[in-house]
N, C-alpha and C positions, 0 to 999 in steps of 0.2 A: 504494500500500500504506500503509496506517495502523497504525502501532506506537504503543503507550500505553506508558507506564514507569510506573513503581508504585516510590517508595521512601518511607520513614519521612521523612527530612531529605534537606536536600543539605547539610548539614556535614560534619566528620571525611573521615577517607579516604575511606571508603565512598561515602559522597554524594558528594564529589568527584569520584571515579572513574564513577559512576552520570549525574551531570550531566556528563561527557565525551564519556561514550559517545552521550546526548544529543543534544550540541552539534555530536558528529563526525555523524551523521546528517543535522540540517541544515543542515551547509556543505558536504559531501562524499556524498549519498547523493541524488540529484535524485527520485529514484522512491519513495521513504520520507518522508510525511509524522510526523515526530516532536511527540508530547505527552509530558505531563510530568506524574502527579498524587502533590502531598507532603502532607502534615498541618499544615508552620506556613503561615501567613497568605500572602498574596501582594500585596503592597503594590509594589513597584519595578514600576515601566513596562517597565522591560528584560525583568524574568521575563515577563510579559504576551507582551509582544513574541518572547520564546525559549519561546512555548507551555507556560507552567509556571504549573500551578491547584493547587488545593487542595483537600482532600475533607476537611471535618469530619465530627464522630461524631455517630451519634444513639444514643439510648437508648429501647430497646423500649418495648413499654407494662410485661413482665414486671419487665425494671428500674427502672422509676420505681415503680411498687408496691409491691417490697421496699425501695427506696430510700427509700420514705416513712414507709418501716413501721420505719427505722434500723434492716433486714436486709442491706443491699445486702455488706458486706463477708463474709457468711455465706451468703449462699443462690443467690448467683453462681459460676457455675464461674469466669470472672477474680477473682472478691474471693476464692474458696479459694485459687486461687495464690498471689495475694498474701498471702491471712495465713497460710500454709507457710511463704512465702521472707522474711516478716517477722519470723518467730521466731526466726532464725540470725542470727548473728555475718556479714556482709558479707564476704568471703572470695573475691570474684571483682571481676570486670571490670565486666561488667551480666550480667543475665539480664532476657530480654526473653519473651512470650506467644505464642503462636500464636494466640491470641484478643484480642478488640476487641470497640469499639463505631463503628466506621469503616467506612461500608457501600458500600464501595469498586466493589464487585461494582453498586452503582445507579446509579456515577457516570456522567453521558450520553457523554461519552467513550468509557468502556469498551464501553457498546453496539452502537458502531459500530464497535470497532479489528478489525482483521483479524487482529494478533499482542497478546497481553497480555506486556508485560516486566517481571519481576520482577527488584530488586535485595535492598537493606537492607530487610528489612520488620517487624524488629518490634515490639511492641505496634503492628501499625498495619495489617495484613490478618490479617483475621478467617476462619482457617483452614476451619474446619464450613461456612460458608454462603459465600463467598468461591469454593470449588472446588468447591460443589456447583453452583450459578449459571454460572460462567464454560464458555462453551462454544468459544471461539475455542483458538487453541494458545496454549500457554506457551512463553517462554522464561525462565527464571531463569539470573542471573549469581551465583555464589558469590564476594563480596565478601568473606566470611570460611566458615569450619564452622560457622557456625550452620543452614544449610539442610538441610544434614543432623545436625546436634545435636539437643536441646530445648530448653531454657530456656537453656543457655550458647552462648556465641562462641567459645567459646578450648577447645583441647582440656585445657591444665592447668587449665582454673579447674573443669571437668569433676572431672577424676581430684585436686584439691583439695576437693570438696563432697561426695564420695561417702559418705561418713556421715551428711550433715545433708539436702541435698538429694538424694541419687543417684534416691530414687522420683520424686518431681515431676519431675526430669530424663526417667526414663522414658517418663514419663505423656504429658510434652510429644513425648517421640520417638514414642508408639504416636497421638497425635490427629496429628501432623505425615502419620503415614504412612500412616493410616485416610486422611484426608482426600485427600494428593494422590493418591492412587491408585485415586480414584472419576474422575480426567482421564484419558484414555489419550493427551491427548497434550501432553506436557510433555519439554521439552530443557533439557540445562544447559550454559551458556557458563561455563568456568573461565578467569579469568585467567594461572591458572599451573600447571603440570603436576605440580606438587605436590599441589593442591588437589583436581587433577582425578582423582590417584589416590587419594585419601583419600575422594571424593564415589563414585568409581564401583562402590567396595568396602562404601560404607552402604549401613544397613539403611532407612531410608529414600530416597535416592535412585539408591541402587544399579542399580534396573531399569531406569532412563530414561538414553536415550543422552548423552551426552557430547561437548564438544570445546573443543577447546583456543583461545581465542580471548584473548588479551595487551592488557593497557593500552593505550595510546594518550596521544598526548602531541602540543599544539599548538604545532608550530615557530616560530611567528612569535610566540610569548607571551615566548621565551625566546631573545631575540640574545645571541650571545656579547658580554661586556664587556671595557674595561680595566680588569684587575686594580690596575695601578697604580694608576693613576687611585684606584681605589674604597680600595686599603688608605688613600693619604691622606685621603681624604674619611670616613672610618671610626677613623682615627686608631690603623692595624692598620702603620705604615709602618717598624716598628721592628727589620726583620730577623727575627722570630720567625714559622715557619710559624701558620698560622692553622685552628686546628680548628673543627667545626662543627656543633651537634645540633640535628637538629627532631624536634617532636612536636607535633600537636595540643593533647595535654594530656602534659606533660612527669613528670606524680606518677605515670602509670599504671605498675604494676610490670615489666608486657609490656611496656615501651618500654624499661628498664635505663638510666635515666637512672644510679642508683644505679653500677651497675657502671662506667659511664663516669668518673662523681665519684673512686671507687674508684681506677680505672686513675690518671688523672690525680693525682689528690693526691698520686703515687708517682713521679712525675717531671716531671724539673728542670724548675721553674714558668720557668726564664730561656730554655727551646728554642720555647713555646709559645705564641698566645695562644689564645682558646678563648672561641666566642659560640653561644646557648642562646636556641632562639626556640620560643615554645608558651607555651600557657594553662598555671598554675599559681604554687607558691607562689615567694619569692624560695630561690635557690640557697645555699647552705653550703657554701661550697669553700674551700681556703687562699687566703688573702687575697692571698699574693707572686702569684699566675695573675693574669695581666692578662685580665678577663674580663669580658664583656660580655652582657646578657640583655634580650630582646625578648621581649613577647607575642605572641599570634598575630599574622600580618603579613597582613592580606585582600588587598589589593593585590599582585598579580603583578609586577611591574613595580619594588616595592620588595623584595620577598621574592625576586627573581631577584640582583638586588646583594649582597644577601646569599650565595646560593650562589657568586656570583662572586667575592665578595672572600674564602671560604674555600678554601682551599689541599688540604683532604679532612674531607669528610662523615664521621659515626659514624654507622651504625644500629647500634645493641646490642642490637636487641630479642632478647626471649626468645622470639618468637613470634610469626611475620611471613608473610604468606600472598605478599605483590605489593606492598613499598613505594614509598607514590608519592612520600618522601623520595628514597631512589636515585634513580628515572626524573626528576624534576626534576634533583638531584644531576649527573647523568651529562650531562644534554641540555646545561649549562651547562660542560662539558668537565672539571667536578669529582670526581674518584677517591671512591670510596666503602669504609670499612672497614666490614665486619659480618660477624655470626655465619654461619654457612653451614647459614642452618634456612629452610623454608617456600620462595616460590620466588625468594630472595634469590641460588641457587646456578647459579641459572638462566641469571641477566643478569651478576654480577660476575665477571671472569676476573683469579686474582691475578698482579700485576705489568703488566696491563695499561690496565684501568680500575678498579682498586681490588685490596681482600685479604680474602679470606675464611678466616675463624676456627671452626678445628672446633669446639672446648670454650668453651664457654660461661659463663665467668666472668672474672674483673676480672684475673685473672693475665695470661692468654691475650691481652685487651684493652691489656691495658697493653705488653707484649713486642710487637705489634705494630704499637701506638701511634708506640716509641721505636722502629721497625725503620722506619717513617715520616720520622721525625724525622732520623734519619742517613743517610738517602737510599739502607736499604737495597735499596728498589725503583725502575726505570726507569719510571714508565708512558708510557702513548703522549701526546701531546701533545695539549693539550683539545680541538682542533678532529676529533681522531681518535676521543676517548673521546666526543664528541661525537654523531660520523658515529652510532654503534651505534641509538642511540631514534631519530633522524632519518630510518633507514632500515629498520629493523624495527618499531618503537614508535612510529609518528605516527597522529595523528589520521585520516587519508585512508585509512591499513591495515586501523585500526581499523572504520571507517565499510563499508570493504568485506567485509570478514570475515563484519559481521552481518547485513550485505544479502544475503551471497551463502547466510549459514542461515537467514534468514526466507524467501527464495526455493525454499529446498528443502526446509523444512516446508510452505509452501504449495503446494508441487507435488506 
């Protein structure tokens, strides 16, 4: 069997999770031949080597003729979008197209797959002629709400743009749902049972089946460490429990770095220390915080020491589908605190392997921070909070999961 994946990047969560899913097929699925097609370049031998190509765009002959004529941003239905979503004030996260110039649908790959896999896709499958072309089945993974959204990811940055952008939103919702509904066979794989009921209740993919198919996570990426050990090597050895944030890109407002900042600045800088890893600007915290800041860490291997020498993760976000913060978090035997939104409510049990916070602000964060702090929770021991992704969440579960829905679309 021949499965094709289809994502925008393999960055951010999304591509992460999407090049997982990937990787769990070819070390775990003998009967699934896995590819890979993304947009940036493929230069490393290893991607080669882990079947991962790349599909540049072309441009019609109609767009190079307005393009010449300096029509191209006027007389394209992508340049209309664009110059909509360029006259407003930026007010969200992204807002990404249903349309391209990525003729993905040509790529020799795709002509041969038996399953076409769709993750992250946008600006980067060209909606109209992408599902008119494709005759093999689909499967799409909702990586976020944007598969069934329009032009947004998030549901606030939605119910945020509704006077500036709400139409173009539509517009993107009625070509999303013209189009995939010229396939009559399209499946969606949800991460999280959150997402899955928010997907099965749209208006765009409401009518195609559903199932609940969970992250995955590879056990042998992430050995349990000596904490010891790493607080000295870290210079974390000072008695002070050790807090923890990751993000991608730590400015995004969906991630509540903000509220964390909040919480903290409001208690005793002498109980804590507190390390901050993601792409973004330098931190503004009270100075007394023994505090430490990382960019993004690409190396597994150093960014797993990191989870080890924290003491318990923060996810704040305001809006979180399946974080692959937690599931990293958790496999390294690290408690995790967060809001109890998206499918965060799924995986965390409080007092066991972390605390989930109904209200969602720096008050709420902060009370539970210090409830942290004074040991007012027992959790299970890391090799226990461990056991949980190891035996539900790995890579091998994963890899079966989607073998055993590609085998039942094919049959």
């Amino acid at each position: 069997m021949k499965v094709v994946h289809i994502a925008t990047m393999l960055r951010g969560g999304a591509g992460i999770a999407a090049l997982r899913i990937h990787q769990s097929l070819l070390s775990y699925a003998p009967d699934v031949t896995s590819y890979f097609i993304q947009k940036d370049p493929v230069t490393d031998s290893n991607d080669i080597e882990r079947n991962i190509h790349q599909c540049t765009h072309y441009h019609n002959l109609y767009y190079r003729i307005v393009n010449k004529l300096g029509l191209k941003p006027y007389l394209t239905k992508e340049g209309y979008f664009r110059r909509i979503i360029s006259k407003y004030p930026k007010n969200y996260e992204i807002a990404t197209l249903p349309l391209s110039y990525y003729p993905i649908e040509n790529h020799p790959l795709i002509k041969d797959a038996d399953i076409i896999h769709l993750h992250w896709i946008g600006n980067f499958i060209n909606y109209p002629s992408f599902f008119k072309k494709i005759k093999q089945p689909i499967v799409c993974t909702t990586h976020d709400p944007n598969p069934f959204l329009g032009i947004f990811h998030y549901e606030g940055d939605v119910l945020r743009n509704q006077g500036s952008l709400g139409k173009l939103e539509n517009k993107a919702i009625n070509i999303k749902y013209r189009c995939t509904h010229t396939h009559n066979n399209i499946h969606i794989a949800c991460p999280s049972e959150w997402v899955k009921q928010k997907s099965e209740v749209s208006y765009i993919l409401g009518d195609f089946p559903h199932y609940y198919i969970p992250y995955g996570i590879e056990e042998k990426n992430y050995p349990l460490l000596d904490k010891v050990a790493l607080k000295e090597k870290f210079k974390l050895n000072n008695g002070k429990k050790t807090i923890l944030f990751i993000a991608f890109d730590i400015q995004l407002p969906r991630k509540g770095l903000d509220l964390l900042i909040e919480a903290v600045n409001n208690i005793d800088p002498n109980k804590f220390n507190l390390i901050s890893v993601g792409h973004g600007n330098k931190i503004s915290i009270n100075s007394k915080i023994n505090f430490q800041q990382y960019e993004n860490i690409k190396d597994i291997s150093e960014l797993n020491k990191i989870y080890a020498v924290a003491d318990v993760t923060i996810v704040p976000s305001r809006e979180d589908m399946f974080n692959q913060v937690m599931l990293e978090s958790l496999i390294n035997g690290t408690p995790v605190i967060s809001f109890s939104n998206g499918g965060m409510a799924e995986h965390i049990k409080t007092g066991q392997n972390g605390i989930l916070i109904d209200e969602i602000n720096s008050q709420s964060l902060r009370l539970e921070i210090e409830n942290f702090l004074n040991d007012k929770y027992s959790f299970e021991e890391p090799y226990i909070i461990r056991d949980y992704p190891i035996t539900t969440l790995n890579n091998q579960l994963q890899a079966k999961r989607y073998t055993e829905l590609y085998n039942k679309i094919l049959a």
